[in-house]
Backbone as numpy.savetxt, mean C-alpha at the origin, in Angstrom:
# Nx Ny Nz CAx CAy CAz Cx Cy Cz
-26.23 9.40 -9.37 -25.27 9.16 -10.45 -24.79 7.71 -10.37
-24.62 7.21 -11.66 -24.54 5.36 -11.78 -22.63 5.49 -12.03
-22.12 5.00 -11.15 -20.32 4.52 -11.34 -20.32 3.01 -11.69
-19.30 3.33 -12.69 -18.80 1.54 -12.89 -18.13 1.28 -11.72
-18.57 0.45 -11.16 -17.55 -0.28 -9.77 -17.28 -1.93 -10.36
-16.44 -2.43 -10.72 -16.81 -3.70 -11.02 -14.98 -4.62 -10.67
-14.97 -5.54 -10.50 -13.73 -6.81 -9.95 -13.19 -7.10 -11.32
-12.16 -7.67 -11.34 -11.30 -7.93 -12.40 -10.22 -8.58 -12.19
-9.36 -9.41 -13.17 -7.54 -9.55 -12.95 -7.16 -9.42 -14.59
-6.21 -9.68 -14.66 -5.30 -9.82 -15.69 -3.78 -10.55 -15.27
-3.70 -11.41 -16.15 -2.55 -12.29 -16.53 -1.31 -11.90 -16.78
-0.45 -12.13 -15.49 0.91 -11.41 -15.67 2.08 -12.78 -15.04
2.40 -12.88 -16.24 3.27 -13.97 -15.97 2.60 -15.54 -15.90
3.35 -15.87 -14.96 1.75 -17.52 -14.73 0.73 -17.36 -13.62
0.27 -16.08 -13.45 -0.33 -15.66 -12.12 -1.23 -14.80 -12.32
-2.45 -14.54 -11.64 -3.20 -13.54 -11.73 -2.85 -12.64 -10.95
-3.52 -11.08 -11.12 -3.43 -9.70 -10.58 -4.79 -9.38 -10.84
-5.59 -9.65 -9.61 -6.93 -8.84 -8.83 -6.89 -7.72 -9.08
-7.65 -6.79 -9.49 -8.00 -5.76 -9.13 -9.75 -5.34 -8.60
-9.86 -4.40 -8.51 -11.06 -3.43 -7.97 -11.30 -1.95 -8.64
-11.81 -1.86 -9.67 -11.97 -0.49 -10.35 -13.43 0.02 -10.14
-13.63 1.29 -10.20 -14.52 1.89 -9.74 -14.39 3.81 -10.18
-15.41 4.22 -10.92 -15.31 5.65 -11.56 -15.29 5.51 -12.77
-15.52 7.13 -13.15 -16.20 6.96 -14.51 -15.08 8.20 -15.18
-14.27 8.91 -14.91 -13.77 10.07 -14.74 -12.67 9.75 -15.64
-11.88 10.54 -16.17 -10.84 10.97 -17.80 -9.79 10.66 -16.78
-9.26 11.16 -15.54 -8.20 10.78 -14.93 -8.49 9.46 -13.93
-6.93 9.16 -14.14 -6.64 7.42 -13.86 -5.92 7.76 -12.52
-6.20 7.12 -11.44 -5.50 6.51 -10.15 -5.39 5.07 -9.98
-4.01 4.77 -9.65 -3.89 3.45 -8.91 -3.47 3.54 -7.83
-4.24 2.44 -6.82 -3.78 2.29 -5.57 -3.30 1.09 -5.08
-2.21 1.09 -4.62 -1.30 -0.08 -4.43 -1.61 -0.23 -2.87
-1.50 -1.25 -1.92 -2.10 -1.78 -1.11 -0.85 -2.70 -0.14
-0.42 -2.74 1.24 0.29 -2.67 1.94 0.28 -4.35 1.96
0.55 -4.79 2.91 1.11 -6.40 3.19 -0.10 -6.55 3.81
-1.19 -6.39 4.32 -2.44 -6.86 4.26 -2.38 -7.61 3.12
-2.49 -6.99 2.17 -2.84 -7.67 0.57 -2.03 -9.14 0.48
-1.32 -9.63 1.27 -0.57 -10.87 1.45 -1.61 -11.88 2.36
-2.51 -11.53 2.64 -3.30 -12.50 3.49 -4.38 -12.56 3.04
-5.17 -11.27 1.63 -6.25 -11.94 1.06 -6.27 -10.31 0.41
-6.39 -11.14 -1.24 -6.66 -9.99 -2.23 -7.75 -9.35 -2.36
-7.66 -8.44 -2.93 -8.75 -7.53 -3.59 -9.90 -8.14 -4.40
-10.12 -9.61 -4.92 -11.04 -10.02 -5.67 -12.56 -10.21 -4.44
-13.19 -9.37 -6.13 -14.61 -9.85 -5.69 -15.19 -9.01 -4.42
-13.92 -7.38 -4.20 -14.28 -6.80 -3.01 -14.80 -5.57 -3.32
-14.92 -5.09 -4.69 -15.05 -3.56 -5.26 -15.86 -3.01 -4.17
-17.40 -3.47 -4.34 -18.33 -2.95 -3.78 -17.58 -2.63 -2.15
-17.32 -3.14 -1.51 -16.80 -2.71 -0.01 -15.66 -1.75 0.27
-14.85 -1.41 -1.16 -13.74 -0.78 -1.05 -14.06 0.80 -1.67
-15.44 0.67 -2.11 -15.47 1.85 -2.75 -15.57 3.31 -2.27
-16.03 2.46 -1.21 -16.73 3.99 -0.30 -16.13 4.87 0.00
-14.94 5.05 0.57 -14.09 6.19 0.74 -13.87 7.36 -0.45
-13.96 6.65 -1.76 -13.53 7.31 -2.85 -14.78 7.88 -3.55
-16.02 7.97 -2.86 -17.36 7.95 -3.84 -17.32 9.47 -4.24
-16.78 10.78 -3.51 -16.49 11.88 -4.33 -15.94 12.16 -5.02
-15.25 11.44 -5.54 -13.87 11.35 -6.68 -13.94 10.39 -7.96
-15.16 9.85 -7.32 -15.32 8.97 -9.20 -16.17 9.46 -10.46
-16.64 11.08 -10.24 -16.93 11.42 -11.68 -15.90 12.00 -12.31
-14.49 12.68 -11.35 -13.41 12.63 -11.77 -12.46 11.63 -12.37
-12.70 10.79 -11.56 -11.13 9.96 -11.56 -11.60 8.04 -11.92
-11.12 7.39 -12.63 -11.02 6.24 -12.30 -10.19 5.81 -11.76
-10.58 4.77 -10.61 -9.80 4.31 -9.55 -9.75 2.97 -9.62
-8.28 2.52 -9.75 -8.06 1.13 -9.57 -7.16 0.75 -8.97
-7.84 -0.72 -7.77 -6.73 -1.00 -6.88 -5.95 -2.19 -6.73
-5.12 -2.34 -7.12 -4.10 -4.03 -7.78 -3.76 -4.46 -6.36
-4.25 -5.63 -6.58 -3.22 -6.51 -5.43 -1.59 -7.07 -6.31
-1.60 -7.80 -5.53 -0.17 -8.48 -5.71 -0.59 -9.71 -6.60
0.51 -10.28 -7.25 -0.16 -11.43 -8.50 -0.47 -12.88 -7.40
-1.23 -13.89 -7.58 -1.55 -14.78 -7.25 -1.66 -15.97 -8.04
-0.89 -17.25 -7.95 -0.38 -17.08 -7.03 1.29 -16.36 -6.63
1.58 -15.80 -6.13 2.97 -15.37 -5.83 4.71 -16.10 -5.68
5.04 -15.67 -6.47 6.50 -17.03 -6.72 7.15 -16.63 -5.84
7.99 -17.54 -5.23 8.68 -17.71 -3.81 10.11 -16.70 -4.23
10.64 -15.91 -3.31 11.60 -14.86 -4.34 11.31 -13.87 -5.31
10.18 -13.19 -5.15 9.60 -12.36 -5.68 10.20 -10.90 -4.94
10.47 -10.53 -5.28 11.15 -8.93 -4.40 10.39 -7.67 -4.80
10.24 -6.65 -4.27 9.75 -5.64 -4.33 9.69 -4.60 -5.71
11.13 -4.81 -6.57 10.99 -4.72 -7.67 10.61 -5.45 -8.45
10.39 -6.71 -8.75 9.69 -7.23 -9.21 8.37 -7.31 -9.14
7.88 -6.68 -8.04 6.24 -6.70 -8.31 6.15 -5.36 -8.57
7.40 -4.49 -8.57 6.94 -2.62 -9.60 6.83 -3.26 -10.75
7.20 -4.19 -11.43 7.77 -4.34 -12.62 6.16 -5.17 -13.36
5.59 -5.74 -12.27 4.45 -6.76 -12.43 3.41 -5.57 -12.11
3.13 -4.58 -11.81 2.25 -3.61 -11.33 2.21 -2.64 -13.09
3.74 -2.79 -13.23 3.58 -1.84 -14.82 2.85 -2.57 -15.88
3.41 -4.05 -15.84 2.82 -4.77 -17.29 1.63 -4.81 -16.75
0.51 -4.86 -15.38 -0.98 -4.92 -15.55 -1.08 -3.66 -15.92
-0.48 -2.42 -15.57 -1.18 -1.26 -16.08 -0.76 -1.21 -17.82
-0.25 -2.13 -18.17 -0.20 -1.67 -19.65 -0.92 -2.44 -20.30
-1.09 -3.97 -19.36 -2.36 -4.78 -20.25 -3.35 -3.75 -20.45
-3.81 -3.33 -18.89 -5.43 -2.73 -18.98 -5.08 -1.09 -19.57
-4.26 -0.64 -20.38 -4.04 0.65 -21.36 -4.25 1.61 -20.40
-3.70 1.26 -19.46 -3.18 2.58 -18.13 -1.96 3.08 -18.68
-1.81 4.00 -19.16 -0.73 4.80 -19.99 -0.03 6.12 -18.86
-1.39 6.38 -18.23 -0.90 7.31 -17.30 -1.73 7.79 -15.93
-0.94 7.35 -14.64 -1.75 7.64 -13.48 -1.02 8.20 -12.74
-1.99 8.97 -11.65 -1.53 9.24 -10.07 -1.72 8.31 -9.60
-0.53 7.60 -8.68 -0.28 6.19 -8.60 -0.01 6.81 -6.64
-0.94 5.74 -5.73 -0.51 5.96 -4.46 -0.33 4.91 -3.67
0.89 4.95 -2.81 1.28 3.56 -2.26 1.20 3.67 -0.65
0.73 2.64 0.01 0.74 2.79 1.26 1.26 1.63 2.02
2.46 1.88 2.45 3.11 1.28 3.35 4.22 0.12 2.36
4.01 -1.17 2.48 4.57 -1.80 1.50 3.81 -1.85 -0.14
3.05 -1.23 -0.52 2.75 -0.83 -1.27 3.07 0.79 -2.21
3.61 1.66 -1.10 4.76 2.53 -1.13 6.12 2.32 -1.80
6.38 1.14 -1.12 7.78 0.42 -1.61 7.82 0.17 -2.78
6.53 -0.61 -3.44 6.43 -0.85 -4.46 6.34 0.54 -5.49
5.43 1.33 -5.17 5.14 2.48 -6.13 6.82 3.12 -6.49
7.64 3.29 -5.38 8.92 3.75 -5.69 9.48 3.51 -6.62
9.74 1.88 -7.03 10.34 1.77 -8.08 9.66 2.00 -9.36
8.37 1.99 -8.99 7.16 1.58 -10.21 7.85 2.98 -10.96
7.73 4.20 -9.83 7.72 5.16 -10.51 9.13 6.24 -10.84
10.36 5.28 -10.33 11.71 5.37 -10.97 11.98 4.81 -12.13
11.11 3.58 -12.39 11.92 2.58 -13.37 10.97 2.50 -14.54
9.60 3.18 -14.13 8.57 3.34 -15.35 8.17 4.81 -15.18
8.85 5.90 -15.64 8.31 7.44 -15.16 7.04 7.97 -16.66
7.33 7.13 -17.22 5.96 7.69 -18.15 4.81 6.99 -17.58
4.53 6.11 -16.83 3.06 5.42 -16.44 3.09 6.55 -15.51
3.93 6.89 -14.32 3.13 7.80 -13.04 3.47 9.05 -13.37
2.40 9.84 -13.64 1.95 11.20 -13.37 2.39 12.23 -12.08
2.04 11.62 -10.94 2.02 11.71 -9.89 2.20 11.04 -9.02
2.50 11.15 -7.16 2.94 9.85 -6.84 2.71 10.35 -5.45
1.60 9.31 -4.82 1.78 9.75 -3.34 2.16 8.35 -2.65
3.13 8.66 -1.37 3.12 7.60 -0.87 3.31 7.88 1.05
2.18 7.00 1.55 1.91 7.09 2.83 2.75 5.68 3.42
2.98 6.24 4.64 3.86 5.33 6.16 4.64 4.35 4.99
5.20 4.79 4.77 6.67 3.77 3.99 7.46 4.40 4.32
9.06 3.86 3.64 10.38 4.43 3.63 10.87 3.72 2.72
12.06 4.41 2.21 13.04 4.18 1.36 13.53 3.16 1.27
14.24 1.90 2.30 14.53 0.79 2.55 14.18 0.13 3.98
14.80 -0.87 4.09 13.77 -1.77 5.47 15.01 -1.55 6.37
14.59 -0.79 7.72 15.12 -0.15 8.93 15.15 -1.26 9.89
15.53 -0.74 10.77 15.64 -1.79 12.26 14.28 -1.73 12.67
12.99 -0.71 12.69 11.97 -0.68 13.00 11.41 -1.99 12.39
11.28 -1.75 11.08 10.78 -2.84 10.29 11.20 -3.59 9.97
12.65 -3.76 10.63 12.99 -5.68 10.54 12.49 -6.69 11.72
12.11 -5.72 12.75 11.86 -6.67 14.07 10.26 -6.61 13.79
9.52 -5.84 13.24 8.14 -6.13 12.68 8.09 -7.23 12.40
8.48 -7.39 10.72 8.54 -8.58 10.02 9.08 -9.97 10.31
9.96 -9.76 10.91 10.84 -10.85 11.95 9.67 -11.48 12.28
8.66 -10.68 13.79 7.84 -11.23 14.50 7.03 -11.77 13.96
6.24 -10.92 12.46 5.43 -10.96 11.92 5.64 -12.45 11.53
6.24 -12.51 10.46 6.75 -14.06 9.71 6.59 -15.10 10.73
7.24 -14.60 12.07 7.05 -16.13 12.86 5.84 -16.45 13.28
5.09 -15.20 13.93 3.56 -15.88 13.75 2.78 -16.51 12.57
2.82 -15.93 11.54 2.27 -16.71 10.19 3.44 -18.44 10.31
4.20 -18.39 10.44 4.59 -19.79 10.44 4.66 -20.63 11.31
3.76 -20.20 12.24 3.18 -21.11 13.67 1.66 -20.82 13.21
1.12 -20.25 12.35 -0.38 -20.45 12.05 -0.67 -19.39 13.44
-0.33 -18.44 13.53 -0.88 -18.04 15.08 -1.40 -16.62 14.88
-2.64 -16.91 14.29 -2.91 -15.49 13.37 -3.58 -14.83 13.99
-3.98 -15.07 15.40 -4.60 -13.91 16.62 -3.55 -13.19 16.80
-2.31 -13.62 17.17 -0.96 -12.83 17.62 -0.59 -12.24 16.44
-0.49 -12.33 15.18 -0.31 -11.44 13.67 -1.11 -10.51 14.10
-2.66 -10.92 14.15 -3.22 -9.41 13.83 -3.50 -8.87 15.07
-3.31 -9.36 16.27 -3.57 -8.55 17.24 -1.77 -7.08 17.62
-0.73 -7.76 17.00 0.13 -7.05 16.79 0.26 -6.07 15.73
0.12 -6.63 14.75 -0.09 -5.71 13.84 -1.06 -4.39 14.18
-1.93 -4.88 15.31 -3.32 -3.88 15.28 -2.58 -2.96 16.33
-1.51 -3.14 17.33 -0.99 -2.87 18.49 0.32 -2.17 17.99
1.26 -2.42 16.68 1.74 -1.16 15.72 1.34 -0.18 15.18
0.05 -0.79 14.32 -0.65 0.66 13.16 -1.57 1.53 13.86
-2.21 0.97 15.09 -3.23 2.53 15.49 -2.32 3.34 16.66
-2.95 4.02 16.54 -2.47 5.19 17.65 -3.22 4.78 18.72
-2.40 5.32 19.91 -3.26 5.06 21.36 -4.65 5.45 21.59
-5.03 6.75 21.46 -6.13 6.89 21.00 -6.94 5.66 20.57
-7.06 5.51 19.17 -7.14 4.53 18.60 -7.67 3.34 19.73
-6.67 2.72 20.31 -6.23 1.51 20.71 -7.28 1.98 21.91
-6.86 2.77 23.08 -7.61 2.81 24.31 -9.74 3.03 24.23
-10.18 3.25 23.01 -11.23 3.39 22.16 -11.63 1.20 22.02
-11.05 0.78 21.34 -10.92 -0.23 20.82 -10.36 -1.68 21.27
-9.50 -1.45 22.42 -8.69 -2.71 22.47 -9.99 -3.44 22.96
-10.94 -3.49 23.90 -11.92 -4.85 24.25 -11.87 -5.41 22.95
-12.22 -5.02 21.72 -12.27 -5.90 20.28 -11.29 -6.15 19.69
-9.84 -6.25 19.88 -8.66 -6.62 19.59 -9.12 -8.28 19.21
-9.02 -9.14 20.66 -9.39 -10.42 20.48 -10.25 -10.85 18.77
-11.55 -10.24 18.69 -11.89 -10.77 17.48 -11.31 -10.42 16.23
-10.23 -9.64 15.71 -9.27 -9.91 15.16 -9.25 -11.34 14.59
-8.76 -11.95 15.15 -8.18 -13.29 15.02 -9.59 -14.03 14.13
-10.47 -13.61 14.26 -11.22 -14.21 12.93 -11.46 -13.08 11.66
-10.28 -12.34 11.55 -10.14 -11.67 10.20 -9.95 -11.92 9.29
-9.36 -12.18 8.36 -8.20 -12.24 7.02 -7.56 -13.59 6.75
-7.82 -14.39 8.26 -7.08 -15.75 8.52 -7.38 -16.27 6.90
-6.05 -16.82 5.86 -6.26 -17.45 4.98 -5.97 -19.06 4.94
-5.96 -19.67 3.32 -5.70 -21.15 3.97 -4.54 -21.18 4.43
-3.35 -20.57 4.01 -2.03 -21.11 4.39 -1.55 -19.58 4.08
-0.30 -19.38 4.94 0.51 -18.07 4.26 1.60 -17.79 3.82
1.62 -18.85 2.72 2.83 -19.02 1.59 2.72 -17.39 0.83
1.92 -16.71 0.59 2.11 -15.92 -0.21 2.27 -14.57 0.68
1.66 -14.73 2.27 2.17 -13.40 2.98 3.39 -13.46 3.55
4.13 -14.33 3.34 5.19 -15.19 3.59 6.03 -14.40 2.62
6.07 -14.46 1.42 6.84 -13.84 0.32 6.68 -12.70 0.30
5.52 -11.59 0.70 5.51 -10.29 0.56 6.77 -10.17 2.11
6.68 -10.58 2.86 7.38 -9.89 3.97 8.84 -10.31 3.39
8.75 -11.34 3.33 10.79 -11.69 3.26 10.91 -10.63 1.99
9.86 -10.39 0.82 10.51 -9.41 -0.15 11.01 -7.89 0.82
10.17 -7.80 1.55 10.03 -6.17 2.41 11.43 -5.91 3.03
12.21 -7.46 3.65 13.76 -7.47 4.67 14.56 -7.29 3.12
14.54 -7.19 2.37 15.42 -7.53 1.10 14.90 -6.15 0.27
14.04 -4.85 0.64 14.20 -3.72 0.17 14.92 -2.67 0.19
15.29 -2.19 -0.63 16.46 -0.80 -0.35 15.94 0.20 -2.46
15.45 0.73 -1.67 15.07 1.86 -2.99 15.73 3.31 -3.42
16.96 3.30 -2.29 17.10 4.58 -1.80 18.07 5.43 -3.46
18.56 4.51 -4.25 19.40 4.58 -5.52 18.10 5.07 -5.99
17.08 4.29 -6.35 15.83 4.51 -7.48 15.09 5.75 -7.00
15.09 6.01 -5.92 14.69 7.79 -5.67 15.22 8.46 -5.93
16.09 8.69 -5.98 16.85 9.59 -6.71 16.54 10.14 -7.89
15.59 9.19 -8.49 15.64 9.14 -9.71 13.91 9.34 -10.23
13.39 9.63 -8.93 12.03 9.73 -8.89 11.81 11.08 -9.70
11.03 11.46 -10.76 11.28 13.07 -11.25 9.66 14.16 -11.23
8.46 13.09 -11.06 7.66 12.96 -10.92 6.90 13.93 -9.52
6.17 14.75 -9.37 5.61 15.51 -8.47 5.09 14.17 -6.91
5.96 14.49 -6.25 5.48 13.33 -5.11 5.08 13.99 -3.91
4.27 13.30 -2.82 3.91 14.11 -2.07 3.92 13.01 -0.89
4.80 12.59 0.21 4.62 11.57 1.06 3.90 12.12 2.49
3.30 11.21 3.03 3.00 11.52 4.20 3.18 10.40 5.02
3.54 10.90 6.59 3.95 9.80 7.59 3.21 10.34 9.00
3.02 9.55 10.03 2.85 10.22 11.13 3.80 9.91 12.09
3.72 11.02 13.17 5.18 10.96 14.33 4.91 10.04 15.36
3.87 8.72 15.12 3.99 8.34 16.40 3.84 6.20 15.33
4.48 6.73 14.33 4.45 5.28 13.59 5.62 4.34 14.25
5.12 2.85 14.75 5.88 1.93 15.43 5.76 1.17 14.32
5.99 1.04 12.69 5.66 0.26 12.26 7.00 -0.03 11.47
7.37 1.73 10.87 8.14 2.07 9.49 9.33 2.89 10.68
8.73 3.13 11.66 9.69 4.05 12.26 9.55 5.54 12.23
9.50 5.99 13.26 9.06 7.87 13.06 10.22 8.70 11.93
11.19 7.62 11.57 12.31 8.89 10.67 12.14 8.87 9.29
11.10 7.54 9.01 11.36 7.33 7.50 10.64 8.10 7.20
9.61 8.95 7.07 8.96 9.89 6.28 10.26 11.40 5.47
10.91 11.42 6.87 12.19 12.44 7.06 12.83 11.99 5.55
13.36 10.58 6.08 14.59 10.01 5.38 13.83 9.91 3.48
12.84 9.81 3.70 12.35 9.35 1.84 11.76 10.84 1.54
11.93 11.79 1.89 12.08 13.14 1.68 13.08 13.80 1.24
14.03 13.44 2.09 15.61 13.56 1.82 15.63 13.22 0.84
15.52 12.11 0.19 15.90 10.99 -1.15 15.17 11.51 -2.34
13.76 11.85 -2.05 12.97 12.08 -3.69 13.32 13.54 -3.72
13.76 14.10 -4.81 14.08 15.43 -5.40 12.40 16.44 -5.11
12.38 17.36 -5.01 11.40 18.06 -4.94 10.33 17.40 -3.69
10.25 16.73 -3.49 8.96 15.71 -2.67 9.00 16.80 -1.32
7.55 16.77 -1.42 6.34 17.47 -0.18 6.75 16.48 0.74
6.40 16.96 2.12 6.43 15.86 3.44 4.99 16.54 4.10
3.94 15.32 4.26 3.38 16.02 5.41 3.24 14.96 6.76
3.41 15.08 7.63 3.40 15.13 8.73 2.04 14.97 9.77
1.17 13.52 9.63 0.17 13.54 10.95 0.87 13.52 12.53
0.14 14.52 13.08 0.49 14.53 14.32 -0.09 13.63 15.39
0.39 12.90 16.36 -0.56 11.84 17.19 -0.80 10.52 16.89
-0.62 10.49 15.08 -1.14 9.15 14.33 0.10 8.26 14.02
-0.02 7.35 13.90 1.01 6.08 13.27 0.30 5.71 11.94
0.82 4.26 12.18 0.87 3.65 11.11 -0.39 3.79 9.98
-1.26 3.66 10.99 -2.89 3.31 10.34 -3.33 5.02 9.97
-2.60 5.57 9.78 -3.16 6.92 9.45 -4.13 6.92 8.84
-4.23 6.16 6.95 -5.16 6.12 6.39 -6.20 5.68 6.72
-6.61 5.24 7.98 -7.76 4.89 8.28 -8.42 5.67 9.52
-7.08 6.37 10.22 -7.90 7.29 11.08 -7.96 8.58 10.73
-7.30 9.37 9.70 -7.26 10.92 9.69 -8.58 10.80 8.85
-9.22 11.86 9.16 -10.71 11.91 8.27 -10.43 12.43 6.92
-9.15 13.87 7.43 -8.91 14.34 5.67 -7.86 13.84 5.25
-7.70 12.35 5.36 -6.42 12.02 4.79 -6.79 11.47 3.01
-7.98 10.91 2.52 -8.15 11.01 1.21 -8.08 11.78 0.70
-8.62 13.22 1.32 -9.08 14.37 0.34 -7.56 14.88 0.32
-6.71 15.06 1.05 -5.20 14.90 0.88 -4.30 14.75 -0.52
-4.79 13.46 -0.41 -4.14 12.71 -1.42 -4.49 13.04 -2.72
-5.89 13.07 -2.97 -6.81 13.87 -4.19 -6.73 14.99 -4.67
-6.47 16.07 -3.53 -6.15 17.61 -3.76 -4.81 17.51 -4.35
-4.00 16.60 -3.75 -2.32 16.55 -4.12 -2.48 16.49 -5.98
-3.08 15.25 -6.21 -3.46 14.70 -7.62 -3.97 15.75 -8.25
-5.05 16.06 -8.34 -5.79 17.03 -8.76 -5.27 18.81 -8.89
-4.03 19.43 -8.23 -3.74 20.24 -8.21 -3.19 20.97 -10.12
């Protein structure tokens, strides 16, 4: 079977918004994409991103937005819900299951308080409601390595938050090459996703979430903190919690049924 997989942006504001679409299917997903996406967008990556989703594209079209580029200094978390709605209304996305992961979570929150006719549905993995003590000493650290250029210590930390031990005791000999990952020219723009992340608080706009949501977190996340899955449960009216056991941050990349998860959620 032949899927459209093909790269794209659209013009929002004085900036572009990358995307990655892929599927051929009557129902629409967007996937919003964590503070990775601050060190190098989605362009020109379809083909490599597709794979996880290849059972789900005679169903579903899938599209995955980065953040606009280039990114204005003071850009906050609602403001890029707000920049996530006008691309889905350039490209006549009228209505999706919209899923956010991590600071991309953050974002979907408001997307889908402050625009409830675009999301259908709404999943959102290892986020929380507003930025905790967990995730201020993240970002803290985080920021100061990007502004010493010291991008072995970014991603070798970052890699030393999001997996699970497991994970890590499997993997750490290859920690080191890390440091020739993602390295971009400069990180003015992962720079602005984090200071937006210390300056989030969504916990008013959930409230107001009305939309079928379904979050998931795991109990051993050093990233978001083991309570926020709890706490943004508490907050969205009706909202499912599920619960990986053993896993952190990087869930989505280690639970095997964590797509089909998210899909069954959609699809129900």
């Amino acid at each position: 079977m032949i899927f459209n997989i093909h790269n794209g942006s659209v013009t929002v504001g004085k900036s572009e918004m990358d995307y990655a679409a892929f599927g051929t299917g009557s129902r629409v997903a967007v996937l919003i994409p964590g503070l990775s996406d601050g060190l190098a967008t989605v362009d020109g990556k379809a083909l490599l991103l597709v794979k996880p989703y290849l059972r789900y594209l005679s169903r579903y079209t899938i599209f995955m937005f980065s953040r606009k580029d280039p990114l204005p200094a003071g850009t906050d978390i609602r403001q890029m819900a707000e920049d996530q709605a006008e691309a889905m209304r350039i490209l006549d996305i009228t209505r999706a299951c919209v899923s956010g992961v991590s600071q991309g979570g953050m974002i979907a929150q408001h997307l889908a308080a402050e625009h409830p006719d675009l999301v259908e549905k709404l999943a959102l993995t290892v986020t929380a409601p507003c930025v905790n003590d967990t995730i201020r000493g993240n970002i803290d650290r985080w920021k100061d390595f990007a502004m010493k250029g010291d991008h072995a210590s970014l991603m070798r930390d970052t890699a030393e938050k999001s997996y699970s031990d497991h994970y890590l005791s499997r993997y750490r000999l290859f920690l080191p090459l890390l440091r020739f990952v993602g390295k971009p020219k400069d990180y003015s723009r992962f720079l602005v996703n984090a200071h937006a992340i210390l300056g989030f608080d969504a916990r008013e706009a959930d409230s107001r979430i009305a939309c079928p949501t379904l979050i998931i977190s795991g109990d051993s996340d050093k990233t978001v903190g083991t309570e926020a899955g709890e706490e943004l449960h508490r907050n969205i009216p009706g909202s499912e919690l599920y619960t990986y056991k053993g896993l952190g941050h990087a869930l989505y990349e280690e639970a095997r049924d964590y797509n089909r998860r998210i899909f069954d959620f959609f699809s129900r």
